[in-house]
C-alpha positions in Angstrom: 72.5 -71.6 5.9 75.0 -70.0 3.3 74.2 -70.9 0.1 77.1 -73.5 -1.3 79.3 -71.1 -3.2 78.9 -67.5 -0.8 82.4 -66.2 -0.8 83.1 -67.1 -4.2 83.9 -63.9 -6.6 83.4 -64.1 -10.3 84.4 -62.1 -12.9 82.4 -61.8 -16.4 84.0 -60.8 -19.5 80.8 -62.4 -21.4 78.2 -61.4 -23.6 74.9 -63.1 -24.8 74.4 -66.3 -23.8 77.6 -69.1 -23.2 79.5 -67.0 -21.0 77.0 -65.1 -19.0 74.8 -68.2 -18.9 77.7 -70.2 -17.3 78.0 -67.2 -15.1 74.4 -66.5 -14.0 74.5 -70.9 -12.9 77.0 -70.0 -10.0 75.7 -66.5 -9.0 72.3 -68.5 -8.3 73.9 -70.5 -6.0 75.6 -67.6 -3.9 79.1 -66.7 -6.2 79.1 -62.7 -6.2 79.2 -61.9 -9.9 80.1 -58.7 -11.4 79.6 -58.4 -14.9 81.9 -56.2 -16.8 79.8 -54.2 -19.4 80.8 -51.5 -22.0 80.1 -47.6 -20.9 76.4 -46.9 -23.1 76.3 -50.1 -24.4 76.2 -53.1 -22.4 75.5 -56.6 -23.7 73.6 -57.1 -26.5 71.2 -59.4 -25.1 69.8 -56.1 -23.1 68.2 -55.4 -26.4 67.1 -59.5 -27.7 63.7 -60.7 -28.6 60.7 -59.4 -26.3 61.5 -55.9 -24.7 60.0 -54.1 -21.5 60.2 -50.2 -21.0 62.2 -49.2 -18.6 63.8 -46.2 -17.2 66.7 -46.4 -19.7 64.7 -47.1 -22.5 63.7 -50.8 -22.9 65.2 -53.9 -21.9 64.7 -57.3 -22.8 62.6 -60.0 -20.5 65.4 -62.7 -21.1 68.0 -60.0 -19.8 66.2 -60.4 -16.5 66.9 -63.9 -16.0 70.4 -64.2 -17.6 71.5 -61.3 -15.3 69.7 -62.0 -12.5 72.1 -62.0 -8.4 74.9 -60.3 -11.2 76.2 -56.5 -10.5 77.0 -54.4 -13.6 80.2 -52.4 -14.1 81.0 -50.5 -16.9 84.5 -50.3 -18.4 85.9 -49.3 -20.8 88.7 -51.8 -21.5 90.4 -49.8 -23.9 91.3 -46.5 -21.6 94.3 -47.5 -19.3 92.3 -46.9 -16.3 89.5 -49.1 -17.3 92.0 -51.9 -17.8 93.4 -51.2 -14.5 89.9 -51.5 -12.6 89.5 -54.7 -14.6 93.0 -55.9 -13.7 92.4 -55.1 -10.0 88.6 -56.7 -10.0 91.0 -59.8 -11.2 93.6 -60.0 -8.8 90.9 -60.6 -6.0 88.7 -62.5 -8.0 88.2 -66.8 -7.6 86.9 -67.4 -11.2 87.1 -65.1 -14.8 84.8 -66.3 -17.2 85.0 -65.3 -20.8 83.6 -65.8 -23.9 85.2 -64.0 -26.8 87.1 -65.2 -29.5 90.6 -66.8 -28.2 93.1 -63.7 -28.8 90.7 -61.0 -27.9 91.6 -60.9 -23.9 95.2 -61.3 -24.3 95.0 -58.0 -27.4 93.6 -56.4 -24.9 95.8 -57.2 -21.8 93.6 -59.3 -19.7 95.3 -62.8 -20.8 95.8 -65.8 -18.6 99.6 -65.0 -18.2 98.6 -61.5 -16.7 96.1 -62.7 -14.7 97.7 -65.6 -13.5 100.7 -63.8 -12.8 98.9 -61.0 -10.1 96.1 -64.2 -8.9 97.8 -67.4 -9.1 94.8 -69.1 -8.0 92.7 -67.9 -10.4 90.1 -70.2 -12.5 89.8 -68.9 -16.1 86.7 -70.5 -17.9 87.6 -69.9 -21.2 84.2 -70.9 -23.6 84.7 -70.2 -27.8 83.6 -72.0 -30.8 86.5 -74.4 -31.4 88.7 -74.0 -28.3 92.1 -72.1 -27.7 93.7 -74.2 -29.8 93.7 -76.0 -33.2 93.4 -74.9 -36.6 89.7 -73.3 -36.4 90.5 -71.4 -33.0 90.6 -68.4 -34.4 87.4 -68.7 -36.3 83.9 -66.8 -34.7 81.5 -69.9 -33.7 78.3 -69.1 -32.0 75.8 -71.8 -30.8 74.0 -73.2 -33.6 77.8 -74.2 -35.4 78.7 -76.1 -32.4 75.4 -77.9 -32.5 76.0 -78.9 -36.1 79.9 -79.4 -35.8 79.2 -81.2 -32.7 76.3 -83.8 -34.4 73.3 -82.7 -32.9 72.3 -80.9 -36.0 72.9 -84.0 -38.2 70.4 -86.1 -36.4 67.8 -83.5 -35.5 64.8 -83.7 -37.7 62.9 -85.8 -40.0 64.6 -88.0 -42.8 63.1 -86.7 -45.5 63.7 -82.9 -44.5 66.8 -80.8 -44.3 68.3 -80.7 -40.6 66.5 -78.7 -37.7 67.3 -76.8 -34.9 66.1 -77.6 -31.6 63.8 -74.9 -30.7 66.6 -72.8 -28.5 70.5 -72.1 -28.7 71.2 -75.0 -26.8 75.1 -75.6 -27.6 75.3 -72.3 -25.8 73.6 -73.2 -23.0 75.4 -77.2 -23.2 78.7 -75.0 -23.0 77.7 -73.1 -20.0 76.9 -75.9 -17.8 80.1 -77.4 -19.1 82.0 -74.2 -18.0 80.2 -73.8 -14.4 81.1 -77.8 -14.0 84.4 -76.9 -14.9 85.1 -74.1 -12.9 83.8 -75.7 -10.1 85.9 -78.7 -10.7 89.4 -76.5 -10.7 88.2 -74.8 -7.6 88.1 -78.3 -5.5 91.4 -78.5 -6.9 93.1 -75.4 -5.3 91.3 -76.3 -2.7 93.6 -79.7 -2.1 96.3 -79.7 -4.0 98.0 -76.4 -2.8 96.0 -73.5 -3.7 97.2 -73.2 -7.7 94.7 -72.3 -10.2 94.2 -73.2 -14.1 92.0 -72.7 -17.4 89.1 -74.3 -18.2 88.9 -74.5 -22.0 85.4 -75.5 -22.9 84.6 -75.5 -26.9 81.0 -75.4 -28.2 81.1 -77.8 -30.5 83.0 -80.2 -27.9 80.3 -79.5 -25.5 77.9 -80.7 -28.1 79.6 -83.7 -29.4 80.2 -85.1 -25.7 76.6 -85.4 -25.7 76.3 -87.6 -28.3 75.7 -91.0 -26.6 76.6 -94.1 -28.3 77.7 -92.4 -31.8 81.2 -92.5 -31.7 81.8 -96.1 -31.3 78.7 -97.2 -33.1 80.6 -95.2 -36.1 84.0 -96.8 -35.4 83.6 -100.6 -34.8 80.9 -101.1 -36.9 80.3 -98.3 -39.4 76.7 -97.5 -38.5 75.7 -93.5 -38.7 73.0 -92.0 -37.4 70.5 -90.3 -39.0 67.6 -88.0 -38.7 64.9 -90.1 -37.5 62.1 -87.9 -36.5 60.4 -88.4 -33.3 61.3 -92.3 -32.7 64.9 -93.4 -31.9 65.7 -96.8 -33.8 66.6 -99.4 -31.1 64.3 -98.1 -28.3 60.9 -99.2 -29.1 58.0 -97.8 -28.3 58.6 -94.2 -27.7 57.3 -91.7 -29.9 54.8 -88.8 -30.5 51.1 -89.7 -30.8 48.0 -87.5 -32.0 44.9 -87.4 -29.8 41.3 -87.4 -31.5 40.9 -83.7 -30.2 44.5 -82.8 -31.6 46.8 -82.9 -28.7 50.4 -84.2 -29.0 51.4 -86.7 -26.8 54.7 -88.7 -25.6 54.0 -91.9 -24.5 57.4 -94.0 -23.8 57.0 -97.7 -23.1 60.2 -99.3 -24.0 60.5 -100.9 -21.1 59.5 -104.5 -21.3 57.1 -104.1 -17.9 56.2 -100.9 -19.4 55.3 -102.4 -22.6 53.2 -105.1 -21.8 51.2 -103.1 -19.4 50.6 -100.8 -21.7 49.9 -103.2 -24.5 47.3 -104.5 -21.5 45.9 -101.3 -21.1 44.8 -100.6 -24.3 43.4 -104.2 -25.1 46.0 -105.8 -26.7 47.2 -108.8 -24.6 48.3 -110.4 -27.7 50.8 -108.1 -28.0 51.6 -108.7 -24.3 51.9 -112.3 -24.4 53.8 -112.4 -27.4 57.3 -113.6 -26.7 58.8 -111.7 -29.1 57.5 -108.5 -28.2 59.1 -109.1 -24.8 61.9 -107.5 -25.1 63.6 -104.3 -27.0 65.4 -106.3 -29.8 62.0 -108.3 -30.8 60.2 -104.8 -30.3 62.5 -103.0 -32.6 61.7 -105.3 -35.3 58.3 -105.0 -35.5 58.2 -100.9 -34.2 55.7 -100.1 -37.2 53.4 -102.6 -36.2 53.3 -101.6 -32.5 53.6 -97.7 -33.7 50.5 -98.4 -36.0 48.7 -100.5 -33.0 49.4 -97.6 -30.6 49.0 -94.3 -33.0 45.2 -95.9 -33.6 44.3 -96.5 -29.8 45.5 -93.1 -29.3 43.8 -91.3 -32.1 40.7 -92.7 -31.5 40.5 -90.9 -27.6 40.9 -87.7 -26.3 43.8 -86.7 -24.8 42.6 -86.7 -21.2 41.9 -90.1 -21.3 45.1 -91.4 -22.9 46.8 -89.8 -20.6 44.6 -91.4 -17.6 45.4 -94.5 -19.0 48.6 -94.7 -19.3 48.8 -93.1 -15.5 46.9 -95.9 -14.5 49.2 -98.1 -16.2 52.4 -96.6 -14.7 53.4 -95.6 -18.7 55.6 -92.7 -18.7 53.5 -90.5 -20.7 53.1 -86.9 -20.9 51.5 -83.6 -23.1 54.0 -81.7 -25.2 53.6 -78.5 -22.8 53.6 -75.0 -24.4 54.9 -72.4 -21.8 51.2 -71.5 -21.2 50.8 -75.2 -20.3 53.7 -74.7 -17.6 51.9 -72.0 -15.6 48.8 -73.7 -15.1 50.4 -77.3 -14.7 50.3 -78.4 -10.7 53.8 -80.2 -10.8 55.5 -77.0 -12.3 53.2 -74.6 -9.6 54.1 -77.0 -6.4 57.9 -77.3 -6.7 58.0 -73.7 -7.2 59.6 -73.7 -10.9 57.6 -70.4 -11.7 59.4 -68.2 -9.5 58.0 -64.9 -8.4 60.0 -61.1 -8.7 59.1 -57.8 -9.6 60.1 -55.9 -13.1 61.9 -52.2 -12.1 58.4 -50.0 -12.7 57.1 -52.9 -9.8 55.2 -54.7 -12.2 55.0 -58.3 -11.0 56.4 -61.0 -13.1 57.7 -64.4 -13.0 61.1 -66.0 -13.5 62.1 -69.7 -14.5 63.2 -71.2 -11.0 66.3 -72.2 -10.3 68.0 -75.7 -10.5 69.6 -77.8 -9.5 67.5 -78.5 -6.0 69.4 -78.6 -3.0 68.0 -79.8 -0.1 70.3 -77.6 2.3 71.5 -74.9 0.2 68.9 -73.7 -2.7 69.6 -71.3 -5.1 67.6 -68.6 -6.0 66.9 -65.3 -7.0 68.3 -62.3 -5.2 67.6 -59.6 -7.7 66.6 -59.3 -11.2 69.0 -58.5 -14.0 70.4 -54.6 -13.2 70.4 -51.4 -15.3 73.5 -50.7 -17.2 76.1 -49.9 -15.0 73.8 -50.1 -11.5 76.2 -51.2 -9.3 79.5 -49.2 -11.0 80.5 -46.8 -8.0 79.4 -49.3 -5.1 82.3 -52.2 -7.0 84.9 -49.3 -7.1 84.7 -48.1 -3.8 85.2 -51.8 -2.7 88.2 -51.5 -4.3 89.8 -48.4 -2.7 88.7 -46.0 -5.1 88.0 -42.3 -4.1 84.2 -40.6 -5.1 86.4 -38.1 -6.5 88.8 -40.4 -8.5 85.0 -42.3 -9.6 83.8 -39.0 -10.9 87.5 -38.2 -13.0 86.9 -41.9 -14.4 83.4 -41.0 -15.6 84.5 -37.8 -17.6 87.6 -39.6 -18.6 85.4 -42.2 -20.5 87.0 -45.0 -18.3 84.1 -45.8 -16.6 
C-alpha cells in the first residue's frame, strides 16, 4: 500500500535542523523531497558533530538521518537561471518549506506573492525565530532562544543553578513537527475547500511556549511562576530520580494514587499506604520530602535490577535513564524495530533511528540515506524539461 503522503512534492529552502527536520518528517512518510542546496557548499549540517569519510571528503552521521528519502539539487539562487529552476521546481510543487530569516526569500525572489501567484495551491511553511511578523521578525533566532524566550529554559534545571539546556536543540526540532502538522493541516484544506493554498507561519519560540502546560494561567489568575525545580515537579508527587546502591539512575513515577499505594506496599511501607492522607496527590504533595526520603532509602539500599523488578511487579511505571548504548541492547527498542538498519556510501553497515509515528497501514521508513551534494541534480532537471545540453551550459554557467 502507498505510503500516506506518495504524490506529495516538497520543496526545501532549509538548512540545519527546523526546516529540513520538518522536511525529512513528511519525506518518511512518502512526500518526494528535493532539497535545494548551494553549488560546493551544501548545508552546513553536512559538516556537524561526528564525521564519516566519504567520497567527497567527509560527511556527517547526523546528515544521514536528516536527509534521508530527500534528493539534492544544487542552485545557485543568485544566477537568473538558478532562480528560474527554483521558480519552476515551485510552480509544480504541493508544499515549500523554508527556514531563513523572514525577508531573505522575498530579496531573493522566491516570496509567497511569487509563488502563490504561478501555484496558487501552494503551502508555504514558513519556520523563523520570532515569526513573519512583529517587532523581533527581523532578528536571527536559532533553537536554544526559542527555548528560553518560549519558557522552557526558565524552568529547566536545578534551583540553585543557572538555567540548563535539555541535552539537544529541541525548539528546533518542537518547530518542525509544528511545521509538518501545519502543512499537513493546510493541505486537508485545499483539499475541501476549493483547492487554495496558504502560509504556515510557525515561530520557535511559539513552538516552545505552546508547550508549556498549565503556566500561562497559573501566572494570570493567581500569580504563581514556575521555577526550576530539578528532577521533581511540585504538585505531582512521587516522581522523581532515584540512585541505586550500584550507581544506576532511576525514574520511578508513582503519582497515581493506585500507583502509590502499591508501591508504598512493595517496598514495606503499608503505613504509608493506609494513610488517608497520603491517598491522594494534594495530601502527597505536602509531605513529598518525606515520601522522597522514604523512597530515595529503599532504593539506595538495592541494586538497580531489583528496583526495577519490583516496581514491574508492582505495575510502578519505572524505568533506567538509558544512554544510547542502553538503546541498542534494550529488547523493547530491538523488537519494534526503532534501530533501523541501512548502509553508509563505502557499504559499511550502520543503523538509523526508526521512524515514527507507527502506522498500522502505511509506515514510514527509510528509502535511502542522506545523498552527496548535488546526487540527484541532472535526474530533477530533466524532469522538468531541461536539455543534457542546456544542464551542462548551467554547470559552467555556475547556475547549477
Amino acid at each position: 500500500m502507498a505510503q500516506p503522503l506518495a504524490g506529495v512534492r516538497v520543496l526545501e529552502f532549509g538548512t540545519l535542523i527546523a526546516g529540513p527536520f520538518c522536511s525529512r518528517i513528511l519525506g518518511e512518510f512518502g512526500a518526494e523531497v528535493i532539497k535545494i542546496e548551494a553549488p560546493g557548499e551544501g548545508d552546513p549540517l553536512r559538516k556537524w558533530r561526528k564525521l564519516y569519510p566519504t567520497g567527497d571528503g567527509e560527511t556527517s552521521l547526523w546528515w544521514f538521518v536528516q536527509a534521508r528519502n530527500k534528493q539534492s539539487v544544487t542552485l545557485n539562487l543568485k544566477h537568473p537561471k538558478g532562480l528560474e529552476i527554483a521558480r519552476r521546481l515551485a510552480a509544480e510543487a504541493d508544499i515549500v518549506v523554508e527556514n531563513f530569516r523572514p525577508g531573505v526569500m522575498e530579496k531573493l525572489g522566491l516570496g509567497w506573492d511569487v509563488l502563490s501567484a504561478a501555484n496558487p495551491g501552494l503551502v508555504m511553511v514558513r519556520l523563523s525565530g520570532f515569526g513573519q511578523t512583529g517587532p523581533l521578525a527581523q532578528q536571527p533566532g536559532f533553537g536554544a532562544i526559542g527555548e528560553s524566550m518560549g519558557g522552557l529554559r526558565y524552568i529547566t534545571g536545578f534551583p540553585d543553578r543557572p538555567p540548563v539546556k535539555t541535552g539537544i536543540s529541541i525548539g528546533d526540532s518542537i518547530a518542525a513537527l509544528w511545521g509538518a502538522l501545519g502543512a499537513l493541516m493546510a493541505l486537508r484544506h485545499r483539499e475541501v475547500n476549493g483547492g487554495a493554498g496558504q502560509v504556515v507561519d510557525v515561530a520557535l519560540y511559539e513552538s516552545v511556549f505552546a508547550m508549556m502546560e498549565s503556566m500561562v494561567p497559573e501566572f494570570d489568575v493567581v500569580g504563581f511562576i514556575r521555577e526550576r525545580t530539578g528532577n521533581v515537579m511540585p504538585g505531582i508527587t512521587p516522581s522523581n530520580t532515584h540512585t541505586t546502591r550500584d550507581g544506576k539512575h532511576l525514574i520511578i513515577g508513582a503519582n497515581g494514587d493506585a500507583i502509590f499505594k502499591r508501591l508504598m506496599l512493595a517496598i514495606g511501607r503499608a503505613d504509608l499506604a493506609e494513610d488517608p492522607q497520603l491517598a491522594n496527590n494534594a495530601g502527597r504533595d505536602a509531605r513529598a520530602s518525606e515520601i522522597y526520603g522514604v523512597i530515595d532509602a529503599w532504593v539506595g539500599s538495592r541494586d538497580a535490577d531489583e528496583v526495577l523488578r519490583v516496581a514491574s511487579e508492582a505495575q510502578v511505571p519505572s524505568s533506567p535513564i538509558f544512554s544510547v548504548a542502553d538503546m541498542f541492547r534494550d529488547p523493547q527498542f530491538l523488537a519494534r524495530g526503532m534501530l533501523e538498519s541501512a548502509q553508509l556510501p563505502d557499504g559499511k553497515d550502520f543503523h538509523l533511528p526508526g521512524v515514527v509515528p507507527r502506522l498500522s497501514l502505511t509506515p514510514g521508513g527509510t528509502r535511502w540515506i542522506g545523498p552527496a551534494l548535488g546526487e540527484h541534480t541532472v535526474a530533477v532537471l530533466r524532469g522538468l524539461g531541461y536539455a543534457p545540453d542546456e544542464i551542462d551550459r548551467f554547470r559552467q554557467d555556475g547556475a547549477i
